[in-house]
PDB file of N, CA, C and O in Angstrom:
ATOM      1  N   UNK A   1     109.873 111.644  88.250  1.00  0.00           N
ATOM      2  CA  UNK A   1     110.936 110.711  87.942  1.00  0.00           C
ATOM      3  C   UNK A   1     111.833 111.314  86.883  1.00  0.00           C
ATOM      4  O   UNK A   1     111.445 112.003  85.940  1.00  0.00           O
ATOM      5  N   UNK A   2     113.172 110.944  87.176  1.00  0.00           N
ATOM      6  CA  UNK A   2     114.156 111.811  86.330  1.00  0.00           C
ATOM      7  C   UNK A   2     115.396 110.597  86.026  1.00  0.00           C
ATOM      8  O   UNK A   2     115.559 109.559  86.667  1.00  0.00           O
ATOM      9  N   UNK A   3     116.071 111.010  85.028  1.00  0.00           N
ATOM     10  CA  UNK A   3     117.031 110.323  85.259  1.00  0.00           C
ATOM     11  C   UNK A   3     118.323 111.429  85.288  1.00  0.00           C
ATOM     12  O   UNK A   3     118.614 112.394  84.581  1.00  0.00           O
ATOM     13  N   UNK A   4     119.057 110.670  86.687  1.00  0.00           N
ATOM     14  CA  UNK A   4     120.007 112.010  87.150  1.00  0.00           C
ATOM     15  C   UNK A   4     121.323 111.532  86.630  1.00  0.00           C
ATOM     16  O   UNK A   4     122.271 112.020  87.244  1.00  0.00           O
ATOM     17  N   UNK A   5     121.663 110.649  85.594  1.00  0.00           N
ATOM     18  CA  UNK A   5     122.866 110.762  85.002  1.00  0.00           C
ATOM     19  C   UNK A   5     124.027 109.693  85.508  1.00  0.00           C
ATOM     20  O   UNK A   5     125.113 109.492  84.964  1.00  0.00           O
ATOM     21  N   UNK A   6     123.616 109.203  86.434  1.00  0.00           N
ATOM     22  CA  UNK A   6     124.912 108.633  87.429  1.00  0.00           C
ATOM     23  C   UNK A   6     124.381 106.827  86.924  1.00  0.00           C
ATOM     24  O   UNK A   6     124.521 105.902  87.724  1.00  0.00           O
ATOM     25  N   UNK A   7     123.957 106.672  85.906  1.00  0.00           N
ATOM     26  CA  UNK A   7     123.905 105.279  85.279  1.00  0.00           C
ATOM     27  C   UNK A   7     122.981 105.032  84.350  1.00  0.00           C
ATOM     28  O   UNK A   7     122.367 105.996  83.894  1.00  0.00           O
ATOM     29  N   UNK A   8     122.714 103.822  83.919  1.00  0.00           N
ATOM     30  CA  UNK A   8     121.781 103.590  83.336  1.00  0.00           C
ATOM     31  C   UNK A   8     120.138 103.471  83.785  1.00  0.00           C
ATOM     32  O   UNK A   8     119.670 102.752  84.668  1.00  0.00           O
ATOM     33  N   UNK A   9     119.242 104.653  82.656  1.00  0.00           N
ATOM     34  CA  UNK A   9     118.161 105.076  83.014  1.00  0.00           C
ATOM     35  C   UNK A   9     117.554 105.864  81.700  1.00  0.00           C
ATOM     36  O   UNK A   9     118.092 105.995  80.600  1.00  0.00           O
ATOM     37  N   UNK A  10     116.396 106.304  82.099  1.00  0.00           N
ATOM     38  CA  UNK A  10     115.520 106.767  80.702  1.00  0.00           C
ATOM     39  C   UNK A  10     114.526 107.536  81.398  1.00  0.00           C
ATOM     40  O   UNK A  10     114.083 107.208  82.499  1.00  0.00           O
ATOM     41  N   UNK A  11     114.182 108.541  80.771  1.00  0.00           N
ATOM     42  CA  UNK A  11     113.104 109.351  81.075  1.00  0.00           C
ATOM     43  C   UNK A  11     111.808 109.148  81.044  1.00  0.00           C
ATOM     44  O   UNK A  11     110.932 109.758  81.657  1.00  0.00           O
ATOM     45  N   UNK A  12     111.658 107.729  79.853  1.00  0.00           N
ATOM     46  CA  UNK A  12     109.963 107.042  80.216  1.00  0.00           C
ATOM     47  C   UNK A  12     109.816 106.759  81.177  1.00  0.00           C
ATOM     48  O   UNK A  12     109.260 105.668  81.053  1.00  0.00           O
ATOM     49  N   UNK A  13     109.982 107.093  82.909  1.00  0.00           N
ATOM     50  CA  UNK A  13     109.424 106.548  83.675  1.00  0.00           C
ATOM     51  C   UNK A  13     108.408 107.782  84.170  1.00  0.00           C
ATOM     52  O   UNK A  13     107.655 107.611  85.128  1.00  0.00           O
ATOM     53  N   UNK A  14     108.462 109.169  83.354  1.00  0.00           N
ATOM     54  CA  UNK A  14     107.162 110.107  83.800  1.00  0.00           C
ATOM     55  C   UNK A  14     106.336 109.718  83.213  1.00  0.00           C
ATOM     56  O   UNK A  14     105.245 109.987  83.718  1.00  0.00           O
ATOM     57  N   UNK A  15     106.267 108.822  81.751  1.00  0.00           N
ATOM     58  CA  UNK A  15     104.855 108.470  81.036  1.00  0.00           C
ATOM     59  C   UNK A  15     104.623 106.808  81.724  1.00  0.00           C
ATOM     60  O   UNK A  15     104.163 106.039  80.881  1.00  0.00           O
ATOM     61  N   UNK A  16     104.808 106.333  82.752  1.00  0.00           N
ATOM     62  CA  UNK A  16     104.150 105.500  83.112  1.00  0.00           C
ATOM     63  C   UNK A  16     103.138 105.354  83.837  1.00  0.00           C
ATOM     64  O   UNK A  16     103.579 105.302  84.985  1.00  0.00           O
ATOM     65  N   UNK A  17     101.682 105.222  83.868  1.00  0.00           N
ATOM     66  CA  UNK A  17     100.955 104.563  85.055  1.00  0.00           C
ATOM     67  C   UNK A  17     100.834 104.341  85.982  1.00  0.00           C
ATOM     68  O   UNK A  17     100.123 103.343  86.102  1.00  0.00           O
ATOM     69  N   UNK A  18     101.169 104.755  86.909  1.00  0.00           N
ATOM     70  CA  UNK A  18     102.121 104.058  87.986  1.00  0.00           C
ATOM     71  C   UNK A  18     100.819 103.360  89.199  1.00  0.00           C
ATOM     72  O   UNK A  18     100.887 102.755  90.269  1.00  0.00           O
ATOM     73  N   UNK A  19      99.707 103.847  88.317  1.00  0.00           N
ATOM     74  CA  UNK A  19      98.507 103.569  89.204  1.00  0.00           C
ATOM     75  C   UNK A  19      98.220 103.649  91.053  1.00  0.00           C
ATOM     76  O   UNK A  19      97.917 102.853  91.941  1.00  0.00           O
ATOM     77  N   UNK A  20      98.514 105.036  90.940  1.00  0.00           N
ATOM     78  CA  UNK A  20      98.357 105.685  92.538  1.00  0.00           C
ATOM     79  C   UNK A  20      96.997 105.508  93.085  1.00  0.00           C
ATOM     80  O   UNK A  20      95.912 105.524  92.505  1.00  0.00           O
ATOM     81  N   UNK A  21      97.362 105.296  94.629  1.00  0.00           N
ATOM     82  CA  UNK A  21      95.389 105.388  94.817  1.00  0.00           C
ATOM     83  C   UNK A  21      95.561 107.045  95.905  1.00  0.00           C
ATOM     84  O   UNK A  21      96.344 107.650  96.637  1.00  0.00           O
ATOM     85  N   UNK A  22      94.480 107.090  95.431  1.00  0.00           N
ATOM     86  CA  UNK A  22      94.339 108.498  95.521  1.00  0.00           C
ATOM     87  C   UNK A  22      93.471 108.445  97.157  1.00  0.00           C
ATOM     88  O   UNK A  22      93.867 109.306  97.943  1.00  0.00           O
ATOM     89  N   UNK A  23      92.474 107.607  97.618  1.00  0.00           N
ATOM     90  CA  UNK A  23      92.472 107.642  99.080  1.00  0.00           C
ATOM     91  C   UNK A  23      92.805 106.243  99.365  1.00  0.00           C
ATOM     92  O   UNK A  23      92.287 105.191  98.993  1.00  0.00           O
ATOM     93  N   UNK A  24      94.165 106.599 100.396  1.00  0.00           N
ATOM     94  CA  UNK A  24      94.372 105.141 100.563  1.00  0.00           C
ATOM     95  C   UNK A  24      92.859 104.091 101.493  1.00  0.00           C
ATOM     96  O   UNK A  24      92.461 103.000 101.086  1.00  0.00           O
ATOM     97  N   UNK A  25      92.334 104.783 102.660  1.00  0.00           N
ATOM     98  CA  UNK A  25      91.625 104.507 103.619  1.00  0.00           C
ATOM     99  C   UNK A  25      90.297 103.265 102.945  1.00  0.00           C
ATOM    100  O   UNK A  25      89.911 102.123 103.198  1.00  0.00           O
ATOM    101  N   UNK A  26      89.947 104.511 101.863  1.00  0.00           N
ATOM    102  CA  UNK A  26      88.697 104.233 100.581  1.00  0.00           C
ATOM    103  C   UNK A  26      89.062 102.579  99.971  1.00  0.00           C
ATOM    104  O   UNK A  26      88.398 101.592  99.653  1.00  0.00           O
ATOM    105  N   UNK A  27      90.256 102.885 100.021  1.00  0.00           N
ATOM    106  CA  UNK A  27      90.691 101.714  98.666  1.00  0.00           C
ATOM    107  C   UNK A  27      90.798 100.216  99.403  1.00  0.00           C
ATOM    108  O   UNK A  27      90.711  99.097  98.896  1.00  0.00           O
ATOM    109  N   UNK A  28      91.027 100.632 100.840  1.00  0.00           N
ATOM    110  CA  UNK A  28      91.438  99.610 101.900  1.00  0.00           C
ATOM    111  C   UNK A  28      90.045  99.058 101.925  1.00  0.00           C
ATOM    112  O   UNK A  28      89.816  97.888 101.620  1.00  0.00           O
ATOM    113  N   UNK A  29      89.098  99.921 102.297  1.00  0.00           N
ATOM    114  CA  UNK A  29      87.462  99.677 102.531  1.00  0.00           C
ATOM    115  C   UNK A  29      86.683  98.617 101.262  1.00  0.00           C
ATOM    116  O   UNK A  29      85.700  97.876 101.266  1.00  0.00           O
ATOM    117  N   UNK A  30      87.829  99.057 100.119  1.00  0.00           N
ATOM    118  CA  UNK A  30      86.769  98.822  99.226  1.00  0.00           C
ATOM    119  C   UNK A  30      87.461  97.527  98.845  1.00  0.00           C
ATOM    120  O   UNK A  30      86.755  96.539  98.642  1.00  0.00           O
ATOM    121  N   UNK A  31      88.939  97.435  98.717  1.00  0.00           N
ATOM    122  CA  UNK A  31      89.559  95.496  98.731  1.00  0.00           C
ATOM    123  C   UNK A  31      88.641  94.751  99.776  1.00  0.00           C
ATOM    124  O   UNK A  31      88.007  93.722  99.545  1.00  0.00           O
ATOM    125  N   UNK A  32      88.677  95.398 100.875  1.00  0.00           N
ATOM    126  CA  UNK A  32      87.695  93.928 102.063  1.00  0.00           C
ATOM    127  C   UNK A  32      86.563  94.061 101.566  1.00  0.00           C
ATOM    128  O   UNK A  32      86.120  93.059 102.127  1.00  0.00           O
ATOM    129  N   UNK A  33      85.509  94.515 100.869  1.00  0.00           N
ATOM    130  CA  UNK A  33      84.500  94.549 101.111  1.00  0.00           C
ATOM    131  C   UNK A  33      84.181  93.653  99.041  1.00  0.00           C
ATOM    132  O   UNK A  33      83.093  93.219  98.662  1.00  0.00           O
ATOM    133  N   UNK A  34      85.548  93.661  98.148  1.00  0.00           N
ATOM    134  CA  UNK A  34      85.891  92.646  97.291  1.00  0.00           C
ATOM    135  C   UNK A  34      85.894  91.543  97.911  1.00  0.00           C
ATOM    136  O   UNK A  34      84.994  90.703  97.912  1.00  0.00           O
ATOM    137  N   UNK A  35      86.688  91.514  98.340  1.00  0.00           N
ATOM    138  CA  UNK A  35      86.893  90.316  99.592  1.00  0.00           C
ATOM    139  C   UNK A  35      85.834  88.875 100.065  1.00  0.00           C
ATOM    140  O   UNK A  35      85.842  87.650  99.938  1.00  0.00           O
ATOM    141  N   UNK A  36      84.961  89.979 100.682  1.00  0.00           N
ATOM    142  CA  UNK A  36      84.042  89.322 101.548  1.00  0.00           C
ATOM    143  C   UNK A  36      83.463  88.687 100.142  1.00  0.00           C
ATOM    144  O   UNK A  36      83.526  87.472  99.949  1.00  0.00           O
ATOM    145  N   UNK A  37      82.724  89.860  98.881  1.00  0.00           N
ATOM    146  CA  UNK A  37      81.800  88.969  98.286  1.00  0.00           C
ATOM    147  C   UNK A  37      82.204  88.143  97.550  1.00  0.00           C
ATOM    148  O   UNK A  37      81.661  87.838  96.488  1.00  0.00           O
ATOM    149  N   UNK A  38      83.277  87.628  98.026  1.00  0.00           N
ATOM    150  CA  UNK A  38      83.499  86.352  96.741  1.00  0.00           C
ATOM    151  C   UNK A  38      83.509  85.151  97.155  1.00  0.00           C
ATOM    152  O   UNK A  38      84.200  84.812  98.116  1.00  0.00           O
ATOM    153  N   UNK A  39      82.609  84.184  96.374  1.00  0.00           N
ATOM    154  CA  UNK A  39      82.421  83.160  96.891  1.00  0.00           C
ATOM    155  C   UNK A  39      82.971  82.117  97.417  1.00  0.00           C
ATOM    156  O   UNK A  39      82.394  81.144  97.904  1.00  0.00           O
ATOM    157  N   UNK A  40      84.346  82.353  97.304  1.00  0.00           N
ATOM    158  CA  UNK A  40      84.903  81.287  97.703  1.00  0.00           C
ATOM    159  C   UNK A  40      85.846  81.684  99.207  1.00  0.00           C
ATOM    160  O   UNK A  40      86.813  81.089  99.683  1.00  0.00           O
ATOM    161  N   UNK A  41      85.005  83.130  99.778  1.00  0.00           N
ATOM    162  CA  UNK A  41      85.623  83.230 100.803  1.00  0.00           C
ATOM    163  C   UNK A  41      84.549  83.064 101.802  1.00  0.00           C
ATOM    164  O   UNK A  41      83.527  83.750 101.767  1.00  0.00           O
ATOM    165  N   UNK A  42      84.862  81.797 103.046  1.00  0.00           N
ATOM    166  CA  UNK A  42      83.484  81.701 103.683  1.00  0.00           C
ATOM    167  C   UNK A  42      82.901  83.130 104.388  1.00  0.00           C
ATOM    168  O   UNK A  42      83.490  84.200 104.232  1.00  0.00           O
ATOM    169  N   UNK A  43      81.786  83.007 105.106  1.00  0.00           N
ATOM    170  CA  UNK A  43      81.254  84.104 105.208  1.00  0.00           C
ATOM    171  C   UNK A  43      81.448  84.052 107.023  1.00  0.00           C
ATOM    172  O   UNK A  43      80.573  84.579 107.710  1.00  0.00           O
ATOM    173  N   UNK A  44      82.289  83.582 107.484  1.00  0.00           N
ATOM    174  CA  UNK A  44      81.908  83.382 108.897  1.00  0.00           C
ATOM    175  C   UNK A  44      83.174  83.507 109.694  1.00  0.00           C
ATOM    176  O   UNK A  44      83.284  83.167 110.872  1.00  0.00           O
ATOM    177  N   UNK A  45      84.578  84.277 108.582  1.00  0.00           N
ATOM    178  CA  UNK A  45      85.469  84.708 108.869  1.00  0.00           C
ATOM    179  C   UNK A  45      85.751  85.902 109.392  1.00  0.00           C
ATOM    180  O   UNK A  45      85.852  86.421 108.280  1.00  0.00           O
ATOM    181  N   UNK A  46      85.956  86.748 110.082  1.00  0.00           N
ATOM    182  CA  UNK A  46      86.169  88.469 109.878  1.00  0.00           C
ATOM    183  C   UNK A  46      87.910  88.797 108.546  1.00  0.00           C
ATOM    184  O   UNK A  46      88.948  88.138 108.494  1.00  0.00           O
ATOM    185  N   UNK A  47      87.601  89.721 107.931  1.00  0.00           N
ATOM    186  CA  UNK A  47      88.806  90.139 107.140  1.00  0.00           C
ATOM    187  C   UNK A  47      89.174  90.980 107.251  1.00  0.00           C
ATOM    188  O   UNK A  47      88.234  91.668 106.852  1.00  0.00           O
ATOM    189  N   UNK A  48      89.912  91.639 107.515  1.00  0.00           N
ATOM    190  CA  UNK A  48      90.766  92.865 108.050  1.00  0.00           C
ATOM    191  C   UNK A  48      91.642  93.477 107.514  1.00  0.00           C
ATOM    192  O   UNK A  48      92.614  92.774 107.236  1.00  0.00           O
ATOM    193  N   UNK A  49      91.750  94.964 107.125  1.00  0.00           N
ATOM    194  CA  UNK A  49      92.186  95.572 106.553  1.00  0.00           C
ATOM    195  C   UNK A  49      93.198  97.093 106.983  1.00  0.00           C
ATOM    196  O   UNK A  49      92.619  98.076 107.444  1.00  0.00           O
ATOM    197  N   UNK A  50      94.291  97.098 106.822  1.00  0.00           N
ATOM    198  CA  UNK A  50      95.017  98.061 107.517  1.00  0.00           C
ATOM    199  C   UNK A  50      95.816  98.911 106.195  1.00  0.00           C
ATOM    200  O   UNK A  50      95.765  98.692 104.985  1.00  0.00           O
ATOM    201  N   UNK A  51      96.609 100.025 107.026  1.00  0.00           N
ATOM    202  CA  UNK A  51      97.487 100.780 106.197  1.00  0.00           C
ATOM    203  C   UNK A  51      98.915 100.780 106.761  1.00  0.00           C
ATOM    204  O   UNK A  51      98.980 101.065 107.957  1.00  0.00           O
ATOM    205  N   UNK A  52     100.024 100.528 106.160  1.00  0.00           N
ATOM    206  CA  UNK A  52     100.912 100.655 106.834  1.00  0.00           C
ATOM    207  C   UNK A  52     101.940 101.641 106.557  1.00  0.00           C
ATOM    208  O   UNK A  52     102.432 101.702 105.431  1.00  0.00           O
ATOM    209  N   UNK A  53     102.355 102.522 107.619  1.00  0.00           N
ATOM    210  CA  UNK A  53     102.940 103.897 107.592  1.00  0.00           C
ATOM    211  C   UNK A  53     104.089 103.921 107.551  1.00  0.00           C
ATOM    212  O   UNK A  53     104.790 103.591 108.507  1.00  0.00           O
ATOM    213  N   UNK A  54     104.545 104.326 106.412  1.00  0.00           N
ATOM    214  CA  UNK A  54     106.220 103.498 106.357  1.00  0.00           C
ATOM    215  C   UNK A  54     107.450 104.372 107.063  1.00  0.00           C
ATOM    216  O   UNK A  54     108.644 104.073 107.081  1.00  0.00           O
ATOM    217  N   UNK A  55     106.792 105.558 107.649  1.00  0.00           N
ATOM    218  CA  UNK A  55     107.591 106.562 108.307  1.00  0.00           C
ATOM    219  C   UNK A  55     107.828 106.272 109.784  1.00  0.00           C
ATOM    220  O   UNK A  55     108.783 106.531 110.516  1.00  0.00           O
ATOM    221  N   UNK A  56     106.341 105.482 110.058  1.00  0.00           N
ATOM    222  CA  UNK A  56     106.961 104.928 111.099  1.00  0.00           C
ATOM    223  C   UNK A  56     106.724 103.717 111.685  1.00  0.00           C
ATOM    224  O   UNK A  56     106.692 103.347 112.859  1.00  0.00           O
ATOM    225  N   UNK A  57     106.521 103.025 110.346  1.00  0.00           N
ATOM    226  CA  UNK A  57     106.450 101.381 110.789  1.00  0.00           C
ATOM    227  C   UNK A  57     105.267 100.638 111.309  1.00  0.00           C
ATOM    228  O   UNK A  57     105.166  99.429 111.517  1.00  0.00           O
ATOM    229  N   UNK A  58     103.939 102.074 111.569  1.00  0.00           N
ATOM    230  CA  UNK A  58     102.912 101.313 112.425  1.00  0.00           C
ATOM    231  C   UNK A  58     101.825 101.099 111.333  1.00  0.00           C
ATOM    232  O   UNK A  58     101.652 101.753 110.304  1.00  0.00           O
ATOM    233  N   UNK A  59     100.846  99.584 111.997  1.00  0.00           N
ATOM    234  CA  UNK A  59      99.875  99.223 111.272  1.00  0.00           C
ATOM    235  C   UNK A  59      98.692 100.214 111.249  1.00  0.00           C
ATOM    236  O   UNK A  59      98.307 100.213 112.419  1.00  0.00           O
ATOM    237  N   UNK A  60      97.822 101.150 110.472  1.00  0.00           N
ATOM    238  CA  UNK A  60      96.960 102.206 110.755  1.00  0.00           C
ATOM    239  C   UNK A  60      95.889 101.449 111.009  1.00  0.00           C
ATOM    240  O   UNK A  60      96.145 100.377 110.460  1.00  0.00           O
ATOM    241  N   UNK A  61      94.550 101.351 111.658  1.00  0.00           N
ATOM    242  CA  UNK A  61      93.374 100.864 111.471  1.00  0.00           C
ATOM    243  C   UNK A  61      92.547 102.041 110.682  1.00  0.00           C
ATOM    244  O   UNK A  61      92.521 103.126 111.263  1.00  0.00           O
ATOM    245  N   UNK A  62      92.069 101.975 109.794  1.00  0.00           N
ATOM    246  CA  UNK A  62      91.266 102.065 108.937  1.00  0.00           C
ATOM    247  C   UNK A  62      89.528 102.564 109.350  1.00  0.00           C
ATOM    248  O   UNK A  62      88.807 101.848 110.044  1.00  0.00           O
ATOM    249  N   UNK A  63      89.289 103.281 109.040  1.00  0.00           N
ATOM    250  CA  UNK A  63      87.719 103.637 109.615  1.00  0.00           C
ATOM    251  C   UNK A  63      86.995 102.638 108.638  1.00  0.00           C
ATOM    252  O   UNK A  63      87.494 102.306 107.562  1.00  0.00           O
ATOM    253  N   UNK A  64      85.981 102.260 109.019  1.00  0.00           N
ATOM    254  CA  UNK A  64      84.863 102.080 108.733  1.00  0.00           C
ATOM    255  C   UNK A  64      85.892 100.166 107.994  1.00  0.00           C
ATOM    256  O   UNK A  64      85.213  99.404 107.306  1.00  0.00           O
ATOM    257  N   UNK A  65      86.742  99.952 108.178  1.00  0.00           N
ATOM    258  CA  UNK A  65      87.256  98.407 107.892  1.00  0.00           C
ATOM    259  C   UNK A  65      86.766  97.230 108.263  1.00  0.00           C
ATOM    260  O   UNK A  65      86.522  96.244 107.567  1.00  0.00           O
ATOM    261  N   UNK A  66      86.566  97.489 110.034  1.00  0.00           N
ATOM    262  CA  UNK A  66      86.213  96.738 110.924  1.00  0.00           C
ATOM    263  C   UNK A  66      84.809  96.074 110.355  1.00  0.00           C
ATOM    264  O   UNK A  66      84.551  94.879 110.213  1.00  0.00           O
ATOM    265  N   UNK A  67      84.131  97.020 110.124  1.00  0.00           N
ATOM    266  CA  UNK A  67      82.864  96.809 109.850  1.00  0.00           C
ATOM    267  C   UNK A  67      82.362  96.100 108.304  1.00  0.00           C
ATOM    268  O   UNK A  67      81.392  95.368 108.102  1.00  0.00           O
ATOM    269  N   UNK A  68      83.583  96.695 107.141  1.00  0.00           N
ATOM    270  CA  UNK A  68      83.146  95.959 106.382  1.00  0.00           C
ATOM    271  C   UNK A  68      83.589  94.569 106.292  1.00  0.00           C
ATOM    272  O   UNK A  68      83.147  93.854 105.393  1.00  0.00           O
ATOM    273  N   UNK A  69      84.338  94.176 107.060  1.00  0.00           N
ATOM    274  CA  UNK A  69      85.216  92.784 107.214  1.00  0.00           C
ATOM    275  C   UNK A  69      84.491  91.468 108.523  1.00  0.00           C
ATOM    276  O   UNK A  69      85.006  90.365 108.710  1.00  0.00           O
ATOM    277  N   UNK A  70      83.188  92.009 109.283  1.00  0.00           N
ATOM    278  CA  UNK A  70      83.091  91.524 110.015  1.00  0.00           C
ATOM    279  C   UNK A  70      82.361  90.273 109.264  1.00  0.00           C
ATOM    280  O   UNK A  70      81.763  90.257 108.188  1.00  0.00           O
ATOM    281  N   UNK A  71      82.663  89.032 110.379  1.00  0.00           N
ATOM    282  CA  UNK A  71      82.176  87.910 109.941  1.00  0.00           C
ATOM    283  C   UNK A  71      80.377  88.221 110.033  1.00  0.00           C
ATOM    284  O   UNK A  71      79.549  89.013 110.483  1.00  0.00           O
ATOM    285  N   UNK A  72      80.480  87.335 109.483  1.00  0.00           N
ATOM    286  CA  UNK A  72      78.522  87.255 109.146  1.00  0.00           C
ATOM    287  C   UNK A  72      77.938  86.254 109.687  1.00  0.00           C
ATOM    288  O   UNK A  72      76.725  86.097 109.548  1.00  0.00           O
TER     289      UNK A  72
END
């Protein structure tokens, strides 16, 4: 991140956080599987979890999602 001059801007945006996930697939696996154990989500739902590819618009399915999302 830079600031290229053509308005208002600041260079603190390289010291921010920006909190990247580093495998998206992992991170997908691991929200549904938050998901499921919380109690106030019944257990007899399936929850489902995707990636979406912004290059070309499609929903990804996710390995191993299906499975952690299935109803019980």
């Amino acid at each position: 991140f830079y600031d290229v001059g053509k308005g208002p801007g600041s260079t603190e945006g390289a010291y921010i956080d920006w909190l990247t996930i580093a495998d998206r697939n992992k991170s997908v696996v691991e929200d549904i599987q938050r998901i499921r154990r919380h109690p106030l989500v019944p257990k007899n739902i399936p929850i489902h979890g995707f990636v979406y590819e912004v290059e070309t618009g499609k929903l990804l399915e996710v390995p191993g999602a299906k499975e952690a999302g299935a109803a019980q």
